[in-house]
C-alpha positions as CSV (number, residue, x, y, z in Angstrom):
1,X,-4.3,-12.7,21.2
2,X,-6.1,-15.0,18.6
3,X,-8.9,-13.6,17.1
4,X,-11.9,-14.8,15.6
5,X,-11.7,-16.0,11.9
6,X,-14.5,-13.5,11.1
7,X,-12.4,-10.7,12.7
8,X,-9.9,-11.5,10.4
9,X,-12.1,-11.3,7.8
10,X,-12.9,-8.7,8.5
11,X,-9.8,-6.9,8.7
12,X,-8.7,-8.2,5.3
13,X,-11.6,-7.0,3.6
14,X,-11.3,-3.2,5.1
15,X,-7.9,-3.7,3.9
16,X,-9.0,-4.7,0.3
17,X,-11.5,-1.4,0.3
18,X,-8.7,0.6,1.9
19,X,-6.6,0.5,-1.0
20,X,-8.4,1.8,-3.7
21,X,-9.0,4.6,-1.5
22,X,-5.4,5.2,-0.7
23,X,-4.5,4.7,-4.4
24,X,-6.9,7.7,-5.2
25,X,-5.6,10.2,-2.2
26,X,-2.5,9.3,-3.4
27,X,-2.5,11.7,-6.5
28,X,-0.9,14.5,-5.2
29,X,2.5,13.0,-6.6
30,X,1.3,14.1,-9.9
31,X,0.2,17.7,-8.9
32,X,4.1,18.2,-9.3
33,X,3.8,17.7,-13.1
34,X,2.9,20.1,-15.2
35,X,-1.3,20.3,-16.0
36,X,-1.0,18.5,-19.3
37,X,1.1,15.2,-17.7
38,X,-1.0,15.1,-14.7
39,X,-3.7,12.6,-15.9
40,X,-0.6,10.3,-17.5
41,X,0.8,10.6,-14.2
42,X,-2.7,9.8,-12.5
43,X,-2.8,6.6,-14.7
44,X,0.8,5.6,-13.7
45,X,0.6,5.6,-10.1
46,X,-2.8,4.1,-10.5
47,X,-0.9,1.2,-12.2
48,X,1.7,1.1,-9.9
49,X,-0.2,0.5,-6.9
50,X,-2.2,-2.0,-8.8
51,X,1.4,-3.9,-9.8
52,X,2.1,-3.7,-6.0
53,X,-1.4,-4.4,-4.3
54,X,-0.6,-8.5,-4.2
55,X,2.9,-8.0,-2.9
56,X,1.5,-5.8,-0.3
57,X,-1.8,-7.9,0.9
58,X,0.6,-10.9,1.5
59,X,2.4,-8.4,3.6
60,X,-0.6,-8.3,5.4
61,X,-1.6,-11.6,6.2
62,X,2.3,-12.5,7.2
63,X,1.9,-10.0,9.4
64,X,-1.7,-11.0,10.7
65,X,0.0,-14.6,10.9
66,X,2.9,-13.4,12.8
67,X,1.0,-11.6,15.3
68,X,-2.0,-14.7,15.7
69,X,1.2,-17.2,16.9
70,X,2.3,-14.6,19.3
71,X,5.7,-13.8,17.3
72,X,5.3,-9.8,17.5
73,X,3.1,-7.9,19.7
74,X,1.1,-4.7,18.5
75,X,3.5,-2.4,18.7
76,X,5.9,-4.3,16.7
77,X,3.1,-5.0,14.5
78,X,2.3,-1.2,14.0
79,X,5.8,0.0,13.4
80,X,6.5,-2.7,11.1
81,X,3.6,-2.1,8.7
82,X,4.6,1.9,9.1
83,X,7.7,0.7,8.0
84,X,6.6,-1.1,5.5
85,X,4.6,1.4,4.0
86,X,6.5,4.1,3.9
87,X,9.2,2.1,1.9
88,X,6.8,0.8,-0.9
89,X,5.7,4.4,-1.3
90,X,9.2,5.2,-1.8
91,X,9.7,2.6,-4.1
92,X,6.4,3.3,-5.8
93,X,7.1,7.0,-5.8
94,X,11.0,6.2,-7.6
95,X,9.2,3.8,-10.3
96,X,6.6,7.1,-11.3
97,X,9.5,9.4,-11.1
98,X,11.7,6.9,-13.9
99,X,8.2,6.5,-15.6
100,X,7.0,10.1,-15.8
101,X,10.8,11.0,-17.2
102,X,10.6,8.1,-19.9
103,X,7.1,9.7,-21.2
């Protein structure tokens, strides 16, 4: 299904807002520090996610590209960016982990 340009506009820019918001629920890595490291911690995974935000919007639109020439459907589309995600939050999580230790 091709959709309208606006639609995927649209889409990208929920995305854009989407990941500040997902950057700040995604503090609770740091509760696991102790209370004095926690704001450090807060700042490093704030910096991570900003290091990784490009790499993950061009995920996005090769995915959005993909599905527009009919190459995966949305299921594939869904389990691939689920995927997707939950391996950069590894990642992301490993890099805060070496970072925090380093401190």
């Amino acid at each position: 299904m091709i959709r309208p340009a606006w639609s995927r506009g649209m889409a990208l820019a929920s995305a854009a807002l989407a990941l500040p918001l997902a950057a700040a629920a995604a503090d609770p890595p740091c509760d696991k520090f102790p209370a004095a490291k926690q704001a450090r911690c807060a700042a490093i995974w704030k910096e991570l996610n900003q290091e990784d935000g490009p790499a993950i919007a061009q995920f996005g639109l090769d995915q959005q590209k993909r599905r527009d020439e009919g190459k995966i459907n949305a299921q594939q589309h869904l389990s691939e960016n689920m995927t997707f995600i939950k391996q950069s939050t590894e990642k992301r999580l490993e890099r805060l982990k070496a970072r925090m230790a380093a401190e």
